[in-house]
BANU-91877 format. One record per residue (C-alpha): residue number from 1; chain; x, y, z. Coordinates in steps of 0.001 Angstrom, whole numbers. Layout:
# residues N
+-----+--------+---------+---------+---------+
: num : cadena :      c1 :      c2 :      c3 :
+-----+--------+---------+---------+---------+
: NUM :      A :       X :       Y :       Z :
...
+-----+--------+---------+---------+---------+
END
This chain:
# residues 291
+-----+--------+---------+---------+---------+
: num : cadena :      c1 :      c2 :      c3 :
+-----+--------+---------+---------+---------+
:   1 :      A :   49609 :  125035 :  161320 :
:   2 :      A :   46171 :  127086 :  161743 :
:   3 :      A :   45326 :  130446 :  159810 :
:   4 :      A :   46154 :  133602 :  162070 :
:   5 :      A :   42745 :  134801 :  163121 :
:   6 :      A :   40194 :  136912 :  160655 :
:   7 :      A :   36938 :  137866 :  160069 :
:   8 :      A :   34539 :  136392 :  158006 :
:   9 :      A :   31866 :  137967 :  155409 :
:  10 :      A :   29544 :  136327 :  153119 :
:  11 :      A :   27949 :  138990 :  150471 :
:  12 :      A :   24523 :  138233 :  148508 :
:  13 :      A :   25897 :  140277 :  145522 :
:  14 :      A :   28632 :  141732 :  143528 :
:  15 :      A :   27690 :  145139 :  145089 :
:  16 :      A :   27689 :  143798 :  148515 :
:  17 :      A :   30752 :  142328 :  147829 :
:  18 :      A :   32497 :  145230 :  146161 :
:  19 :      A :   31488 :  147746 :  149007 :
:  20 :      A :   33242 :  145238 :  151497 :
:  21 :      A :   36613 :  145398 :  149887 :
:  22 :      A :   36407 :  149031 :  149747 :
:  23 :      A :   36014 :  149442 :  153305 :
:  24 :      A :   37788 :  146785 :  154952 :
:  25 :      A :   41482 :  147172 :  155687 :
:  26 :      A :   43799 :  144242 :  154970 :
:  27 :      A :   41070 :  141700 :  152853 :
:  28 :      A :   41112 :  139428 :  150649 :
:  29 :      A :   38593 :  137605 :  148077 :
:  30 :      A :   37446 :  134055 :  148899 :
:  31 :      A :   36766 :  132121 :  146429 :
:  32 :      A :   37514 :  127953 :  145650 :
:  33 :      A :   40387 :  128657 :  148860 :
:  34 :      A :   42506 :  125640 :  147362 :
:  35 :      A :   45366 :  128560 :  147137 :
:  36 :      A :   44734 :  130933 :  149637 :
:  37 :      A :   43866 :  128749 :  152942 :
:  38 :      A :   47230 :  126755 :  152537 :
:  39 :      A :   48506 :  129869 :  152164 :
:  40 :      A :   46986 :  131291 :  155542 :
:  41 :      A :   47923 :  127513 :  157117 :
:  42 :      A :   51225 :  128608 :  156513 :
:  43 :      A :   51412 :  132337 :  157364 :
:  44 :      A :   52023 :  132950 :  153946 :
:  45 :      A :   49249 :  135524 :  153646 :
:  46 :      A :   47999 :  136985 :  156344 :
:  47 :      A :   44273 :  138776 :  156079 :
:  48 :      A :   42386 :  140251 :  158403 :
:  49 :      A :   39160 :  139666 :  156395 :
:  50 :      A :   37826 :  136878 :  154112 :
:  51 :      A :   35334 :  138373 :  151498 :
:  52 :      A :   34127 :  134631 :  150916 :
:  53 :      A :   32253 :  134543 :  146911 :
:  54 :      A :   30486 :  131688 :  147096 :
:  55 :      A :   26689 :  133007 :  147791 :
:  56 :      A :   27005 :  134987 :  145113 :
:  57 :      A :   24966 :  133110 :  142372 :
:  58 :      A :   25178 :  135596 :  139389 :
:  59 :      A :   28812 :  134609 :  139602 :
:  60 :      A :   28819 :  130837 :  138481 :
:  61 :      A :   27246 :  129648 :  135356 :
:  62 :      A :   28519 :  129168 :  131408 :
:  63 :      A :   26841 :  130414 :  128850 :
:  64 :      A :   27488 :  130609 :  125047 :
:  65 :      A :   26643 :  132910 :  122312 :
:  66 :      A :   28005 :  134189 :  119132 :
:  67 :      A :   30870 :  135695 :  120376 :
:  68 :      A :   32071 :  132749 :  122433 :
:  69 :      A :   32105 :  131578 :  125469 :
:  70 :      A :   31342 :  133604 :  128902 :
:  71 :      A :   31995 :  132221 :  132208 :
:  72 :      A :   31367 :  132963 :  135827 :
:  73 :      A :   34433 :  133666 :  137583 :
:  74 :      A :   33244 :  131625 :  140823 :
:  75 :      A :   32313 :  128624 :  138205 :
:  76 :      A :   34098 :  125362 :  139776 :
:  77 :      A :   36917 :  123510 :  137928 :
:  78 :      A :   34971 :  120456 :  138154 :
:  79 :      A :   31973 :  122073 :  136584 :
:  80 :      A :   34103 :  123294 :  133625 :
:  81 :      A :   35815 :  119878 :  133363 :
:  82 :      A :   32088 :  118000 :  132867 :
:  83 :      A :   30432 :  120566 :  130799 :
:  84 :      A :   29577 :  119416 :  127652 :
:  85 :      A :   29162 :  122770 :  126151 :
:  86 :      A :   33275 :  123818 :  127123 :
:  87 :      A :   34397 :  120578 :  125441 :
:  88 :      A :   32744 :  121469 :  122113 :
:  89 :      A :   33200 :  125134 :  122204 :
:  90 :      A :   36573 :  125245 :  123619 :
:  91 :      A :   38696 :  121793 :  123792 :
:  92 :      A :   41588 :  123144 :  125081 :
:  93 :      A :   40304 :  124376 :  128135 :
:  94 :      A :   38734 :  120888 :  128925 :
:  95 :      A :   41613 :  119334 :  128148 :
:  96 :      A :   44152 :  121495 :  130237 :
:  97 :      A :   41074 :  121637 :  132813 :
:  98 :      A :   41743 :  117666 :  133626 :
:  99 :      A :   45250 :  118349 :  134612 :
: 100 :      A :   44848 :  121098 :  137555 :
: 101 :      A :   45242 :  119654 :  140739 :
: 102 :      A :   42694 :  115916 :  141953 :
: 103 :      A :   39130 :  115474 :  141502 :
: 104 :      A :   38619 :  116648 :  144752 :
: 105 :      A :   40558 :  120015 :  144527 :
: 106 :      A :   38624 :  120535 :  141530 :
: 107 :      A :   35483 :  120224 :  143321 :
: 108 :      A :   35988 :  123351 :  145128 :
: 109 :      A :   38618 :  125425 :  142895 :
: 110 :      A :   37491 :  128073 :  140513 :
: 111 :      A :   38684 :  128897 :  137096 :
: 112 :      A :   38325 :  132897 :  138729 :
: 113 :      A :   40480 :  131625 :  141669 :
: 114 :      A :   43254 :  130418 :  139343 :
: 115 :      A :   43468 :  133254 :  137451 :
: 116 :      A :   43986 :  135485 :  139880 :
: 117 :      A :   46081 :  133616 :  141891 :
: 118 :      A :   48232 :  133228 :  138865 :
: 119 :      A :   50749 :  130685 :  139797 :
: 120 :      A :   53491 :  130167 :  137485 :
: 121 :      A :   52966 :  126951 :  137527 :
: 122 :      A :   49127 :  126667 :  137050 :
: 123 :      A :   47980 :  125120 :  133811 :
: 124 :      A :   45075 :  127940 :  133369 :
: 125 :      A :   46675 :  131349 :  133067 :
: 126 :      A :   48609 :  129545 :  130013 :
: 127 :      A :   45240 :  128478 :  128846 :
: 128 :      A :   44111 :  132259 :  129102 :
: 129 :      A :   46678 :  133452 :  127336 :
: 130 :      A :   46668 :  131229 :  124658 :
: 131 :      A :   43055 :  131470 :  124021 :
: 132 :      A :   43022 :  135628 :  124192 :
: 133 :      A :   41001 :  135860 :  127256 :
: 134 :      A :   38997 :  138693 :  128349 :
: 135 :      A :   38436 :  139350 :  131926 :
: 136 :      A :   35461 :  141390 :  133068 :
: 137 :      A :   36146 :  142975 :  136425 :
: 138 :      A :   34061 :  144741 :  138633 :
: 139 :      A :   34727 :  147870 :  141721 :
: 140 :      A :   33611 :  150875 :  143035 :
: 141 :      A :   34304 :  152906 :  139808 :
: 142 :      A :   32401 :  150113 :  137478 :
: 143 :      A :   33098 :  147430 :  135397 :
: 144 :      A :   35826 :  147188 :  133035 :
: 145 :      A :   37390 :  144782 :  130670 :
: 146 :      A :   41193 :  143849 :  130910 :
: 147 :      A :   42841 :  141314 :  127869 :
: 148 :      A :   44297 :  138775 :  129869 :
: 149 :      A :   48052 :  139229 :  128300 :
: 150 :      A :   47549 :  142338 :  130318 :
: 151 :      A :   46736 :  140686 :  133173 :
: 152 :      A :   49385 :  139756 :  135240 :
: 153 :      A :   51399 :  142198 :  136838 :
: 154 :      A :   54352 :  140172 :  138776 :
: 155 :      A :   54977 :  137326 :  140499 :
: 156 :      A :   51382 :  135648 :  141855 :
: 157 :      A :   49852 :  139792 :  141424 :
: 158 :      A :   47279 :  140539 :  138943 :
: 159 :      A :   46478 :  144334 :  137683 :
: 160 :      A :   43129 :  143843 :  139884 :
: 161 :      A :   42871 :  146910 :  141994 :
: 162 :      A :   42354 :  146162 :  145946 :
: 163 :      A :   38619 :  146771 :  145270 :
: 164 :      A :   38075 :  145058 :  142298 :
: 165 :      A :   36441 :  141503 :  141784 :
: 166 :      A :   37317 :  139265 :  138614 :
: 167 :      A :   33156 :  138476 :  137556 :
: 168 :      A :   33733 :  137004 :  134204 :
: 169 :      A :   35737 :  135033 :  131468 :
: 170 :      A :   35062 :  135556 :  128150 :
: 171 :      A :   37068 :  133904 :  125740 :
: 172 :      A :   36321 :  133907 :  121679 :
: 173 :      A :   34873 :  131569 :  119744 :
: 174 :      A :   37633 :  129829 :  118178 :
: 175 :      A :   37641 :  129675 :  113818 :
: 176 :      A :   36640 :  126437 :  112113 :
: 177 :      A :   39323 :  123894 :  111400 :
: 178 :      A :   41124 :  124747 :  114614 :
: 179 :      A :   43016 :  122097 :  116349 :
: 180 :      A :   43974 :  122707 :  120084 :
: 181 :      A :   46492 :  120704 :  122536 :
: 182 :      A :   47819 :  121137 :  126039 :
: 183 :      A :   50595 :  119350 :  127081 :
: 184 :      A :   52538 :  119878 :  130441 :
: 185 :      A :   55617 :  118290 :  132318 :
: 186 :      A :   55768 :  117337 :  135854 :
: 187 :      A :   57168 :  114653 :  138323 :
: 188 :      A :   53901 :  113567 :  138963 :
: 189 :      A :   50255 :  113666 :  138504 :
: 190 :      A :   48461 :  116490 :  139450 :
: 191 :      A :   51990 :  118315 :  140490 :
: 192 :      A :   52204 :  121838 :  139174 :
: 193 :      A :   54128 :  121909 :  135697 :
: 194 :      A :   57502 :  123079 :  135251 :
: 195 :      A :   56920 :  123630 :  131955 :
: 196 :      A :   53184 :  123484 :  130399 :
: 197 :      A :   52134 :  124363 :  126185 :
: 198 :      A :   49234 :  125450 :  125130 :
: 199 :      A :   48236 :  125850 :  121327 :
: 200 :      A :   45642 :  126258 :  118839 :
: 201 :      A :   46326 :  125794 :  114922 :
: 202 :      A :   43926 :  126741 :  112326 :
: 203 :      A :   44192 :  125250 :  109190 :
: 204 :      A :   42223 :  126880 :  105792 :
: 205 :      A :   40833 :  125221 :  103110 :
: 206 :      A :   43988 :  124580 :  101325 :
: 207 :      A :   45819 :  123293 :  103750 :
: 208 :      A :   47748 :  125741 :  104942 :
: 209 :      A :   48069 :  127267 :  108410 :
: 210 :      A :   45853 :  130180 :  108961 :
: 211 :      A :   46180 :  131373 :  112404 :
: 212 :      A :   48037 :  129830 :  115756 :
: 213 :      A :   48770 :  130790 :  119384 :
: 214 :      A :   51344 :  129348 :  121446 :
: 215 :      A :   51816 :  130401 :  125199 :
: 216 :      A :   53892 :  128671 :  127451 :
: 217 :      A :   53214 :  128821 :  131315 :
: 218 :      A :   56228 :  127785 :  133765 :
: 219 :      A :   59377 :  129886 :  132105 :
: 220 :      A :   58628 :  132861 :  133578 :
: 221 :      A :   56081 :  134372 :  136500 :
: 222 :      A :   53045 :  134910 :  134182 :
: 223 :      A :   52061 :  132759 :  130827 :
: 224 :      A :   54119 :  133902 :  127589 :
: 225 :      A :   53100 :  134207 :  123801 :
: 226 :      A :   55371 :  132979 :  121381 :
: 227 :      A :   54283 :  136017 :  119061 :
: 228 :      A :   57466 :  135278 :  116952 :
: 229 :      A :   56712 :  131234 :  116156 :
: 230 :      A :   53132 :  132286 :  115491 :
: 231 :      A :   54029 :  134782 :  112696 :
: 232 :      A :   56150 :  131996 :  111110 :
: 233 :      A :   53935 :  129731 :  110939 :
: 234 :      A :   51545 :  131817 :  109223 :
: 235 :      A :   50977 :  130076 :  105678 :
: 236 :      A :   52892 :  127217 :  106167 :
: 237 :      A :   52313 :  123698 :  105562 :
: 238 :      A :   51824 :  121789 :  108953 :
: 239 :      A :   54405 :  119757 :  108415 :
: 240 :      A :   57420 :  118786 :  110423 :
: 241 :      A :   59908 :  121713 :  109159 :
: 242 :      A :   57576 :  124252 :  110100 :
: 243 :      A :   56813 :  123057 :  113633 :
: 244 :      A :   60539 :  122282 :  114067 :
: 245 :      A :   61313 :  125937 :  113570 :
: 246 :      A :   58641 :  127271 :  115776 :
: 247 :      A :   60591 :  124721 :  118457 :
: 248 :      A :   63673 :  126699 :  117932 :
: 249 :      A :   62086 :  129396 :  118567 :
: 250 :      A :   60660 :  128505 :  121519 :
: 251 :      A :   64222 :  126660 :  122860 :
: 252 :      A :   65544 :  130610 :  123099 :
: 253 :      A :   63010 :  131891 :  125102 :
: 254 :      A :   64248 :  133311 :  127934 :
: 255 :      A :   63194 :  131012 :  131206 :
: 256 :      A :   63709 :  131364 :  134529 :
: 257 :      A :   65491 :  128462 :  136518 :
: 258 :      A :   66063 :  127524 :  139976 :
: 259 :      A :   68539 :  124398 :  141259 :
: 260 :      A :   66394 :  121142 :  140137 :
: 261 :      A :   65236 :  122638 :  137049 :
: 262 :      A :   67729 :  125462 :  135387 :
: 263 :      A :   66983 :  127803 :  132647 :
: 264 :      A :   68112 :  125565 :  130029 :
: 265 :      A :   66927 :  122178 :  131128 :
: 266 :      A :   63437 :  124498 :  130786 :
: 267 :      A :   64103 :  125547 :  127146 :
: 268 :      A :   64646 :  122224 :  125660 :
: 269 :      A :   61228 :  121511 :  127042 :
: 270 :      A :   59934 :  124157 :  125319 :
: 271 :      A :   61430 :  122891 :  122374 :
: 272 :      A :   60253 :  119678 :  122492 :
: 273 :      A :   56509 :  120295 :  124171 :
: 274 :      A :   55605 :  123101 :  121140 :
: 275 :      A :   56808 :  120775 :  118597 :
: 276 :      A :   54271 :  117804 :  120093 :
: 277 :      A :   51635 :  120029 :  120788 :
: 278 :      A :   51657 :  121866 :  117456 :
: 279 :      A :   51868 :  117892 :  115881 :
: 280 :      A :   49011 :  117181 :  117836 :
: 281 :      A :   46728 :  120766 :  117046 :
: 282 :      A :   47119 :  119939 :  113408 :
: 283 :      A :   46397 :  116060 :  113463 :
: 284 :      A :   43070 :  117626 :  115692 :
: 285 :      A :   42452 :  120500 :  112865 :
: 286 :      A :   41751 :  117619 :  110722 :
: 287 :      A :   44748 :  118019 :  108228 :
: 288 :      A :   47288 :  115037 :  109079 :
: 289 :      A :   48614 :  114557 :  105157 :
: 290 :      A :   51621 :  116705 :  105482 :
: 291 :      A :   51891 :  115572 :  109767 :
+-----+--------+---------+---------+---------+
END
């Protein structure tokens, strides 16, 4: 099928950009299109006007600095996947990074794009939410920053207003000794998860667990924390009891199910993907003698 008809617009800048959402009736944001033109294809969504992002250079780029690091919301997924400064600064965003979509959807997806969209499915909003994103938005009234566990407001909605635009990512600069892993389940390569993990463990100098974040994309329709596992962890041994309770934990979240893969067939993966993840965060954090 072809997109219903629309007009096209191609701002310089943010300004130019955020004065054409506030005036046009019925538009939406353009930016890597690997959502929203299928979408369209299918008469899913409908817009009158494409607001496309792409000329606007201030919007791409990563950059790092004591804080963390900061990252254009129009940067590709492919650029994110080869940067050498995301896999040393943040590994579990370069490893999730390899399992959205092919190569080739990559090429012209953005890590903004994903966000927003916020498919339930979509291994970056867990990443977000594990990592305790912060998303810089811009709109008529100014700029403003928004946590990204406050985020998502329902099913494939953000809390962007109509004439906002999602500029930047920051996320913080992760503790030493921290071990990350992202593991997801699907049918097949490059398939959107049913159920997807992301975690980060830090380990202190004695050993013992310090600080972790588990969020789990796929159960419901935006990323959850496991704020409950996290607290038990704290100042444990990351050893096999510990991570095996943080599983039960996670194998009574509440998930949402549907006739392939039901509610409960979802919670055992929870179960079992936290407990490998976690197993793999520590091995990563460099303490593997109580593994």
């Amino acid at each position: 099928m072809k997109a219903p008809a629309f007009r096209y617009h191609a701002p310089r800048t943010i300004a130019d950009a955020i004065a054409l959402m506030s005036h046009l009736a019925n538009a939406r944001v353009l930016a890597g299109g690997q959502s929203l033109m299928p979408m369209m294809n299918l008469r899913v969504a409908g817009p009158d006007h494409l607001v496309d992002l792409g000329r606007i250079a201030e919007l791409s780029g990563i950059e790092e600095d004591e804080r963390g690091l900061s990252i254009g919301a129009m940067t590709s997924q492919r650029t994110i996947e080869k940067s050498t400064l995301v896999a040393a600064a943040c590994p579990l965003l370069a490893e999730a990074i390899a399992h959205v979509g092919h190569q080739q959807t990559r090429n012209r997806g953005t890590i903004g794009g994903s966000l927003c969209h916020l498919d339930p499915g979509a291994e970056l909003p867990v990443v977000a939410a594990a990592l305790d994103a912060v998303l810089t938005v811009a709109g008529p009234r100014g700029s403003r920053q928004i946590a990204f566990r406050d985020f998502p407001a329902d099913y494939l909605t953000s809390s962007l207003e109509a004439d906002e635009i999602l500029t930047r990512i920051h996320i913080p600069r992760q503790p030493p000794r921290t071990g990350a892993a992202f593991l997801e389940f699907n049918r097949r390569p490059a398939d959107f998860a049913i159920l997807s993990v992301a975690t980060t463990l830090t380990i202190d100098a004695s050993g013992h667990i310090a600080g972790a974040a588990i969020a789990i994309g796929g159960a419901s329709f935006k990323p959850i924390r496991l704020d409950h596992a996290e607290a038990t962890l704290a100042d444990r041994l990351p050893d096999a009891a510990a991570f095996a309770e943080a599983a039960a934990i996670a194998a009574s979240l509440p998930c949402d199910g549907d006739d392939l893969y039901p509610a409960a067939y979802r919670q055992d993966l929870c179960a079992v993907l936290v407990r490998r993840a976690l197993t793999s965060a520590a091995l990563r954090a460099g303490e593997n003698d109580h593994v």
